[in-house]
C-alpha positions in Angstrom: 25.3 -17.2 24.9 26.2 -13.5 24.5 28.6 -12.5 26.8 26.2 -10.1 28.4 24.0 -13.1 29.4 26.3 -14.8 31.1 25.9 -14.1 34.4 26.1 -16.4 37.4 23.2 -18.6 39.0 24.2 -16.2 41.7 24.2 -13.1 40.2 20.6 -13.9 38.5 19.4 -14.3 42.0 20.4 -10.9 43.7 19.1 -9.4 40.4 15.7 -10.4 40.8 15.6 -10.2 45.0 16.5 -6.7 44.1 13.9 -5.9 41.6 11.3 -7.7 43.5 11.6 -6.3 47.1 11.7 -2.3 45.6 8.6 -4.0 43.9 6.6 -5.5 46.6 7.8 -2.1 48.8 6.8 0.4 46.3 4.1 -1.4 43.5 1.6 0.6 41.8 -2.0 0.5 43.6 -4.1 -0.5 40.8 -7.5 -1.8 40.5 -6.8 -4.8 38.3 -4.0 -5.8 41.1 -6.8 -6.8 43.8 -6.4 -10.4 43.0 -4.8 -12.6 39.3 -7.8 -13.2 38.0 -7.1 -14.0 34.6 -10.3 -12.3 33.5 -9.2 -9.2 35.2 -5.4 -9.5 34.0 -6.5 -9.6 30.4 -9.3 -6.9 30.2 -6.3 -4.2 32.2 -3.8 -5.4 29.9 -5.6 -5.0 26.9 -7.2 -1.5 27.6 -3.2 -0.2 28.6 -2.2 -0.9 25.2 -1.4 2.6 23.8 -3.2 4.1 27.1 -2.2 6.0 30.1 -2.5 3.9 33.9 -4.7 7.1 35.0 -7.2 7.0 31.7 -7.5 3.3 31.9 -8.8 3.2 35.6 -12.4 4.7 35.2 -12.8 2.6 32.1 -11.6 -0.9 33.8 -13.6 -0.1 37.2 -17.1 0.4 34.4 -16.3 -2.4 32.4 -15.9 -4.9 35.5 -19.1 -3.7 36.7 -20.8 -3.6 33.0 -19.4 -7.3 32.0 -17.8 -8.9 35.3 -17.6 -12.1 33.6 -16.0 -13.5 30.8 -19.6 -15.0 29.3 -21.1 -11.8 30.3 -18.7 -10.0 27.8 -19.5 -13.2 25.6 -23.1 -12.5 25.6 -22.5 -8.3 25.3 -24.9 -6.5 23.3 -22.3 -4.8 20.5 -23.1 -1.2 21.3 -22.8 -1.2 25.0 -19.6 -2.9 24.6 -18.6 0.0 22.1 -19.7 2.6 24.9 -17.8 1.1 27.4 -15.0 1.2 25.3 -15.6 5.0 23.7 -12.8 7.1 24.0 -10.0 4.5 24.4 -9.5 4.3 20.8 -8.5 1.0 19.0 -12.0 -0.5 19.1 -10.9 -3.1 17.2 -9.2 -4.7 20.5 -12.6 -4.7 22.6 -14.1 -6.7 19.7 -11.5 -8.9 19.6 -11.9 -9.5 23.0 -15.6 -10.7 22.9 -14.8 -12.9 20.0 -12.5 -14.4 22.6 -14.9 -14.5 24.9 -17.1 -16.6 22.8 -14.1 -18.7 22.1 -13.7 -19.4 25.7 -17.2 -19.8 26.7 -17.4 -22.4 23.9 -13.9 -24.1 24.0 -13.2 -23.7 27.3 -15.9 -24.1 29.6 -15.7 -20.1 30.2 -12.7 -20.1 32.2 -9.1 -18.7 30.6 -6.4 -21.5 29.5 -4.0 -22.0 31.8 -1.4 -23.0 29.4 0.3 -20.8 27.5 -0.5 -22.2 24.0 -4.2 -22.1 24.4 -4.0 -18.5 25.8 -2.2 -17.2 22.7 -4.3 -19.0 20.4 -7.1 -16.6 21.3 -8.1 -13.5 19.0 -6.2 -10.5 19.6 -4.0 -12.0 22.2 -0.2 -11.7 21.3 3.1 -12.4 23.1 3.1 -9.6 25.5 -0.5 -10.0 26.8 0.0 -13.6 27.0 2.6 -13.5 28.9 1.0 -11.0 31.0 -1.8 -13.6 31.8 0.5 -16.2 31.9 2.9 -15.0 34.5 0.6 -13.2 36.7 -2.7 -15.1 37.0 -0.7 -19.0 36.4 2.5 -18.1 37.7 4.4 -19.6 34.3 7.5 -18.0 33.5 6.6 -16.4 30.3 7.8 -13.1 29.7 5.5 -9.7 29.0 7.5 -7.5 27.1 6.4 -4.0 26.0 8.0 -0.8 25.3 9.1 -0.7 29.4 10.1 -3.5 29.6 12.5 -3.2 26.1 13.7 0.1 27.8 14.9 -1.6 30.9 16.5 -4.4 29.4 18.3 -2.0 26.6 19.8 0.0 29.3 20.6 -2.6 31.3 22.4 -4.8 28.4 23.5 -2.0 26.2 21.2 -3.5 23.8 21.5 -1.6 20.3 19.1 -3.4 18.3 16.1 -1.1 17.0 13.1 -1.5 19.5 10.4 -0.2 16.3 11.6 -3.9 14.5 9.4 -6.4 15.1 12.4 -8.9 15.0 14.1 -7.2 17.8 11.3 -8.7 20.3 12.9 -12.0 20.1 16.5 -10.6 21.1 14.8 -9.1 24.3 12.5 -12.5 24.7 16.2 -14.2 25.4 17.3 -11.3 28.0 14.2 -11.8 29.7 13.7 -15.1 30.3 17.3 -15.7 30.5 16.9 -13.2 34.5 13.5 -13.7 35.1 12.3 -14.9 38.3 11.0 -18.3 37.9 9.3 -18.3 41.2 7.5 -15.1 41.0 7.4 -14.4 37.0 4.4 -12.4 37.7 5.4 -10.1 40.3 9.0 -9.7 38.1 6.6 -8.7 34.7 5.2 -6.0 36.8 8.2 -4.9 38.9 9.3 -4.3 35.2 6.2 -2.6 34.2 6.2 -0.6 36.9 10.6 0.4 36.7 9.9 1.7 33.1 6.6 3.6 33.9 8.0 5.3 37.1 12.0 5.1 37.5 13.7 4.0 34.2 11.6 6.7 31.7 12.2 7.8 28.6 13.7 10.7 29.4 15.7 11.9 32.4 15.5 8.6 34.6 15.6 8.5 38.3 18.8 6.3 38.0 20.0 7.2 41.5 16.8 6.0 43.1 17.0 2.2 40.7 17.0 -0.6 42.5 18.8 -2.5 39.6 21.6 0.6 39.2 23.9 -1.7 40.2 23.6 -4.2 37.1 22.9 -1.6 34.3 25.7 -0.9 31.8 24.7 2.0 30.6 24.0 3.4 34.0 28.0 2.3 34.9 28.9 3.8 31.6 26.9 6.7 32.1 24.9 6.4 28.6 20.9 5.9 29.7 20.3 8.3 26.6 21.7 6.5 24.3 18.8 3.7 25.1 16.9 2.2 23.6 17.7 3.0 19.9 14.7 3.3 17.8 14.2 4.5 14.4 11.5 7.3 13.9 8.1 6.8 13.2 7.2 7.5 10.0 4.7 10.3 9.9 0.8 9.3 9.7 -0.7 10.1 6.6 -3.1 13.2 6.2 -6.8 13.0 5.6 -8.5 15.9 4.4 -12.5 16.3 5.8 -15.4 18.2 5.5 -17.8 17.6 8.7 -21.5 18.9 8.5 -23.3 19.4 11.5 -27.1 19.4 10.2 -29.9 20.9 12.6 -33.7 20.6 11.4 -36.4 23.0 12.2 -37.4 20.6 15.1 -33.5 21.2 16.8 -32.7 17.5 16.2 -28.7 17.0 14.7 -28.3 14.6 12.0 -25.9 11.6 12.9 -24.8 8.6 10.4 -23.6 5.2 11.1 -20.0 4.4 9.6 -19.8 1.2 7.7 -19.1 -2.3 9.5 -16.0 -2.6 8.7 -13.2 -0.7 8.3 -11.7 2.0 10.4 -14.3 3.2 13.1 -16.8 0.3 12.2 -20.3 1.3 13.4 -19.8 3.8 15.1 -21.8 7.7 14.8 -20.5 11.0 13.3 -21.7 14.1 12.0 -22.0 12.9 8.1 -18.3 13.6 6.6 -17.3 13.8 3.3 -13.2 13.4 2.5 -12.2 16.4 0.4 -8.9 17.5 -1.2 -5.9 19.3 0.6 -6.8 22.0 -2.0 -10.7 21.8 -1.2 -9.8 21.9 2.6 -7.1 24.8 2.0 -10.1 26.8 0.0 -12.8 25.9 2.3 -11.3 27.1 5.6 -10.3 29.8 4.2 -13.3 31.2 2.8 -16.2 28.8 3.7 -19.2 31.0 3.5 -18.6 32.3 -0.5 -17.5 28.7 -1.7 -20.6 27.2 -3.7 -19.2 23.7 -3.3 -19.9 23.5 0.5 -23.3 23.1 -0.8 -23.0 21.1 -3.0 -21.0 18.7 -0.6 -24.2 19.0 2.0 -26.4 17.7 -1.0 -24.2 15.0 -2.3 -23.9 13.7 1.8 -27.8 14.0 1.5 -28.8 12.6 -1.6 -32.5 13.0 -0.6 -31.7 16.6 -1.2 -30.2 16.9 -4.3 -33.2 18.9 -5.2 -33.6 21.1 -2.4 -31.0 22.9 -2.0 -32.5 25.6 -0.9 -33.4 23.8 2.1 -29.7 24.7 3.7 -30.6 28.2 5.0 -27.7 29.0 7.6 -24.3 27.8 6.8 -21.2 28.4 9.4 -17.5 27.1 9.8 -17.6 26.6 13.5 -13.5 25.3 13.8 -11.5 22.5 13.0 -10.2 19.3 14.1 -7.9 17.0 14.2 -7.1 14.1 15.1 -3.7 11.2 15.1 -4.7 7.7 14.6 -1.2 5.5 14.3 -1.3 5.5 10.6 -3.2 8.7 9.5 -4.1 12.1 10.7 -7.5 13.5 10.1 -8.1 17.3 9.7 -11.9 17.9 9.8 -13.6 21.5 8.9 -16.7 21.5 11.1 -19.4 23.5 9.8 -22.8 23.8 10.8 -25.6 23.9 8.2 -30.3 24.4 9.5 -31.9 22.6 7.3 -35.9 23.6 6.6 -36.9 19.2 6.5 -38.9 17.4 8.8 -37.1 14.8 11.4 -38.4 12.1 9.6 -36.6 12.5 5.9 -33.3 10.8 6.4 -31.2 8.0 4.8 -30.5 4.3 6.2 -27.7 4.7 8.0 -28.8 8.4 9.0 -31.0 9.5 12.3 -32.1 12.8 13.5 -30.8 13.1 17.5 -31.6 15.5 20.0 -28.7 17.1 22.1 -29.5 15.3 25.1 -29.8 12.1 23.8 -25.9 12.0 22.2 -24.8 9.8 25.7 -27.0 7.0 23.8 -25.1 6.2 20.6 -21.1 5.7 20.3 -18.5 8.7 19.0 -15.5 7.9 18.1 -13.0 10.7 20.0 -13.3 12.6 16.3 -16.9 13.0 17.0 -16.7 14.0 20.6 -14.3 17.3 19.4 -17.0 17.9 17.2 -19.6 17.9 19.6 -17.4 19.6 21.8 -17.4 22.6 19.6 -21.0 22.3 18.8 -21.7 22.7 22.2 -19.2 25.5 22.9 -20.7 27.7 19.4 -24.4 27.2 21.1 -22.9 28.9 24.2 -21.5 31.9 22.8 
């Protein structure tokens, strides 16, 4: 043991009365705290993954009411689950957790393991969220460590391993379990939680108000900004688009299903079409005297390819962008009448109306869009 984990029985023990009472004192009010129902516990943790505490609210307080049970999100029909998840990104993780669901129903009579070994055998349940079940809603000592919780511990510690590796997990896994309460390991996760959202930030930390001051090296050796090292993110890759926004003569906006798979899966856009940096560079700049633009529109509309002088009114309404965690999308948005009927569309095409958008799921790409649809229509 690492002379920084040696501290005494004793020592342990004031730590975590410390931690606890500024916990039960000054907790968070937050909707998933009402009670530890697993069910509750997982669907809050996994929605805070890479979301804010004030975002997630609204969407946990819907999707309790929408799917209150664990066989009713089982049972979910695929795009009202996608809606309740639309604009929290990541949609991968809410269909992970209906595959779990079924998993559960069928494995485990609907109710959530209680053990530890069967909770992190479910899809798209890892380390941090099963020890967030774990701890809080079955009171095992199984630590939840995310990027507060690393923060905390590196201060405190001096630890100078790289919080970005992967590997480094296991070296704060040690730290944790090694203090943790063992008699409230739930309450100690989110005492935790709530230290690195509130007191111990990222920046400038309220290190006179810490209730742990006290044990935290760098604190005593007055180097909080030194911690936690971690490499820089390597910047996402750019992706170069060409969105059209297609209006018929009946005022109906053409939308198109994205593949199954893949980024985005199933979900509706404006039909897109990935162009060049040099394409995008030409286009923006002059959009309206480039004879590719319509060509593009045709191509997106293969029905069209001979009736290209269907596309009457062509404008570059604005760009967009948008930062997923591994690419960055820059989107021209222009908007293009078309002289066809409502009816003449591809498979994975429909004609909308305005007011019927709130019925198919946008990916937050698609809601900029409509954004500055809406905002060109009021000028």
């Amino acid at each position: 043991m690492s002379e920084e984990l040696a501290w005494t029985q004793e020592k342990k023990a004031r730590f975590q009365e410390d931690l606890l009472t500024w916990y039960h004192l000054e907790k968070r009010d937050l909707p998933w705290r009402e009670s530890t129902d697993p069910y509750r516990v997982w669907v809050s943790e996994i929605m805070l993954q890479q979301t804010q505490v004030v975002t997630v609210i609204p969407y946990f307080n819907r999707f309790m009411e929408w799917f209150p049970t664990i066989e009713e999100l089982a049972n979910a029909n695929e795009d009202k689950l996608l809606k309740a998840w639309e604009g929290l990104g990541y949609y991968s993780r809410v269909r992970n957790m209906q595959h779990a669901a079924k998993e559960i129903v069928e494995t485990f009579d609907g109710k959530m393991p209680s053990n530890i070994v069967d909770i992190l055998s479910l899809k798209g349940i890892g380390p941090y969220t099963g020890g967030a079940i774990g701890s809080i809603a079955f009171s095992l000592p199984e630590p939840a460590i995310d990027g507060n919780v690393m923060r905390v511990y590196s201060r405190l510690f001096c630890l100078s391993d790289d919080i970005a590796l992967p590997k480094t997990r296991k070296v704060f896994d040690k730290y944790v379990r090694e203090t943790m309460s063992q008699t409230e390991p739930g309450d100690f996760n989110q005492a935790l939680m709530d230290l690195g959202a509130t007191i111990c930030t990222p920046t400038k930390p309220s290190c006179q108000t810490c209730p742990i001051k006290n044990y935290c090296e760098a604190y005593k050796t007055d180097m909080t900004s030194s911690y936690p090292v971690k490499k820089k993110k390597e910047k996402a890759k750019p992706l170069y688009y060409v969105a059209n926004i297609l209006k018929n003569d009946n005022g109906a906006f053409l939308l198109e299903k994205r593949p199954s798979d893949g980024l985005l899966a199933d979900m509706w856009t404006f039909p897109m079409k990935e162009v060049t940096k040099e394409e995008y560079d030409g286009l923006s700049q002059a959009y309206d005297t480039v004879e590719t633009s319509t060509k593009m529109v045709a191509e997106q509309l293969s029905l069209y390819d001979d009736e290209k002088e269907s596309i009457k009114d062509k404008q570059l309404l604005g760009i967009v962008t948008h930062i997923f965690s591994h690419r960055k999308w820059h989107i021209l948005v222009v908007a293009d009448t078309l002289s066809v009927s409502a009816d003449n569309c591809l498979n994975n095409q429909e004609w909308v109306y305005l007011d019927e958008f709130s019925q198919y799921v946008f990916p937050k790409p698609q809601q900029k869009m409509v954004d500055i649809l809406k905002k060109s229509m009021n000028n």
